[in-house]
C-alpha positions as CSV (number, residue, x, y, z in Angstrom):
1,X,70.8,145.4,151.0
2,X,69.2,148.1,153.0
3,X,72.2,149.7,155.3
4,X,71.4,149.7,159.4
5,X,73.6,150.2,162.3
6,X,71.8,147.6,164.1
7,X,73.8,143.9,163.5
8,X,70.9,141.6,163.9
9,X,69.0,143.3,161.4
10,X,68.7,140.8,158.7
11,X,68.3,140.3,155.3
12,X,68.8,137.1,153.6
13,X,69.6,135.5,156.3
14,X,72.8,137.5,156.7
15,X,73.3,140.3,159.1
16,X,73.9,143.7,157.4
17,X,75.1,146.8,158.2
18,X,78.3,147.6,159.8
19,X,78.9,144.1,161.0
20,X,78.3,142.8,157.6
21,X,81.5,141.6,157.0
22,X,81.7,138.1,158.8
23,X,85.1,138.6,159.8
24,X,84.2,141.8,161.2
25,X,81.8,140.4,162.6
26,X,82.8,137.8,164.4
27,X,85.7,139.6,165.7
28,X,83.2,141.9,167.3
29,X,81.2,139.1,169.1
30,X,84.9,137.6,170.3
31,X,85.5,140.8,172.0
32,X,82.1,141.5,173.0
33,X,81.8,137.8,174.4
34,X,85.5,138.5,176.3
35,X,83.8,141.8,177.8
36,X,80.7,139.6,179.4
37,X,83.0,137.5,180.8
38,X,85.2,139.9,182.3
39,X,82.0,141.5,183.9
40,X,80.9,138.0,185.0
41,X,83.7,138.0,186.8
42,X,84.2,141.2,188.1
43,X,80.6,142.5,188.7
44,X,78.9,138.7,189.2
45,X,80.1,138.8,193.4
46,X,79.0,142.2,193.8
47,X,75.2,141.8,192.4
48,X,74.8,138.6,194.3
49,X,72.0,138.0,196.5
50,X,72.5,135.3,199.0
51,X,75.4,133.8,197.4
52,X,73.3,133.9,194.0
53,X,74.3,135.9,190.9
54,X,73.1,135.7,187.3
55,X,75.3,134.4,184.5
56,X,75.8,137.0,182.1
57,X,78.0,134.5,180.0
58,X,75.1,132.3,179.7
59,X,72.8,134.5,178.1
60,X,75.0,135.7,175.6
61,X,75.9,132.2,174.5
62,X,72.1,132.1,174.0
63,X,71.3,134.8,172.5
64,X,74.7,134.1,170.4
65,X,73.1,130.6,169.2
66,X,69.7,132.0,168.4
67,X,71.7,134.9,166.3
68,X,74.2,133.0,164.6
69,X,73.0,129.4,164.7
70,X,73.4,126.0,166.9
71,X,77.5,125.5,165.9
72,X,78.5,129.1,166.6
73,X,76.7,128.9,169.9
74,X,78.2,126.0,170.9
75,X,81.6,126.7,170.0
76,X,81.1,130.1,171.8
77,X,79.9,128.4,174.6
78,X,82.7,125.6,175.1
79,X,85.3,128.6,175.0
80,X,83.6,130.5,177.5
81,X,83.1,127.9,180.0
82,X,87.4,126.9,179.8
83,X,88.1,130.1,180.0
84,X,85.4,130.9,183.1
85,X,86.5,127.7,184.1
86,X,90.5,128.8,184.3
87,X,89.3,132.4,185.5
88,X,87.6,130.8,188.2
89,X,89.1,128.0,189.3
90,X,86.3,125.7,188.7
91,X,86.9,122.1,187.9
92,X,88.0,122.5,184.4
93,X,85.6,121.4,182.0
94,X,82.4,121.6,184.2
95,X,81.1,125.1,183.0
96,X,82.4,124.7,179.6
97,X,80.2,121.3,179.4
98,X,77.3,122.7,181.0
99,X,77.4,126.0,178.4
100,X,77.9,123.7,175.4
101,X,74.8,121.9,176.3
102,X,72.7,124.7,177.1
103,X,74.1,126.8,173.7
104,X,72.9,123.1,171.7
105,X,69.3,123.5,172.8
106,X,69.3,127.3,172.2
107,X,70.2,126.6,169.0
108,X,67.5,125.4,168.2
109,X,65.3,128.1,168.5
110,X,67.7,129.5,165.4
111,X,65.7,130.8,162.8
112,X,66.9,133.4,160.7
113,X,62.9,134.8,159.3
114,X,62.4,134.8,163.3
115,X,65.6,136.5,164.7
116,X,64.1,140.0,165.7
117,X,61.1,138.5,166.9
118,X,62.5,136.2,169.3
119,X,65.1,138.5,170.6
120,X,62.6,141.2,171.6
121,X,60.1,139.1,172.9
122,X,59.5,136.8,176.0
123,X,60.4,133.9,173.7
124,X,64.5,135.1,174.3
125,X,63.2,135.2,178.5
126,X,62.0,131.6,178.5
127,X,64.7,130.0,176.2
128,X,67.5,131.7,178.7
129,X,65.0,130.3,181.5
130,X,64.9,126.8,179.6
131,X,68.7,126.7,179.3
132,X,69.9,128.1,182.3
133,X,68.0,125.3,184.4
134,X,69.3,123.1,181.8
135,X,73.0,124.4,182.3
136,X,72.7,124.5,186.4
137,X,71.7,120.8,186.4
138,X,75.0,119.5,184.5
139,X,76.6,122.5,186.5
140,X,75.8,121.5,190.3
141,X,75.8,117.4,189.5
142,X,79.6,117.6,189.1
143,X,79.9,120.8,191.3
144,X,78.7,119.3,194.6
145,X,79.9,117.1,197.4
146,X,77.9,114.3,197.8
147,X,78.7,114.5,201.3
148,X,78.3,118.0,201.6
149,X,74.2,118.4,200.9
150,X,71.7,116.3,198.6
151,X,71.8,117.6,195.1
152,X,68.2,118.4,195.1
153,X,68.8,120.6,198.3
154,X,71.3,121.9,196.5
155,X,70.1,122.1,192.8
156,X,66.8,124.0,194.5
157,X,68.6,126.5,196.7
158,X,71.0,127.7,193.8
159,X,70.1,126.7,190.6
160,X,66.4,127.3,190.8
161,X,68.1,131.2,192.1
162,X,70.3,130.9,189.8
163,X,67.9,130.4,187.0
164,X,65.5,133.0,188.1
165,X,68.2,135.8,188.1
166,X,69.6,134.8,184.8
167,X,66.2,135.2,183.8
168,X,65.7,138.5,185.0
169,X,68.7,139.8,183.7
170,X,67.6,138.1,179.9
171,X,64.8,140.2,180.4
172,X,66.6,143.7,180.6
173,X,67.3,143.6,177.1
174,X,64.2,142.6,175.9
175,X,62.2,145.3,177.6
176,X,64.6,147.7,176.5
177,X,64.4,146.8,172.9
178,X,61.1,146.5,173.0
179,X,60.6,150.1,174.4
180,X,62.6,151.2,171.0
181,X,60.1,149.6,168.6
């Protein structure tokens, strides 16, 4: 195996390099995942816009499930949402369903011959776009009052927002990598 410093290098279908240990690993993505929530929380008020802010969490449980595979993902992204869910406050269980969900259809986009590809193309922007309005449906139908606003008032004011930020912020990396290649 070719030695890289990069972890989603792959050969074999096995990342090498010096994440190749998978208990290196996947203590790496824990701690990397606990640092993207802790920024969610801390940094996701202050780079609102109109009440809107992107969900770092979200994107790395994608990017996670397209990585590592559909199981992964979702496992990543049922711990997540509890713990955002605790963080926050939320009702318990409603971000954590809503990040399963939306880490089950990223996973399938896995495919370990496409990895790089996907990641450093628009493909990784429109699966975060695909799963994020995915994720903000099951994420505003229990979040709202019905007597508060419709849902479609609702859903359209913050998740379509929601979603497009999230987007936006997918793309960072993308561009990024794609500037390095």
């Amino acid at each position: 195996m070719a030695e890289t410093n990069n972890f989603f290098e792959e050969s074999n279908g096995m990342a090498v390099g010096i994440l190749g240990d998978p208990r290196t690993r996947y203590i790496a993505l824990t701690a990397l995942g606990l640092l993207i929530a802790i920024a969610q929380v801390l940094l996701g008020n202050m780079i609102s816009i109109a009440k809107v802010s992107p969900d770092f969490v979200l994107v790395f449980c994608v990017w996670l499930s397209i990585v590592e595979g559909q199981i992964i993902g979702m496992s990543s992204g049922f711990v997540m949402g509890c713990i955002y869910d605790i963080v926050t406050g939320d009702i318990l269980g409603t971000n954590a369903l809503a990040k399963t969900i939306a880490s089950f259809i990223a996973g399938y986009f896995h495919n370990t011959n496409l990895t790089r590809i996907t990641l450093t193309t628009m493909r990784f922007v429109v699966m975060v776009t695909l799963c994020s309005v995915v994720h903000n449906f099951i994420y505003f139908f229990f979040y709202i009052r019905p007597t508060e606003i419709s849902f479609w008032a609702f859903f359209l004011q913050y998740g379509v927002g929601t979603t497009l930020y999230t987007a936006l912020v997918a793309l960072v990396p993308v561009l990024m990598r794609s500037r390095r290649d």
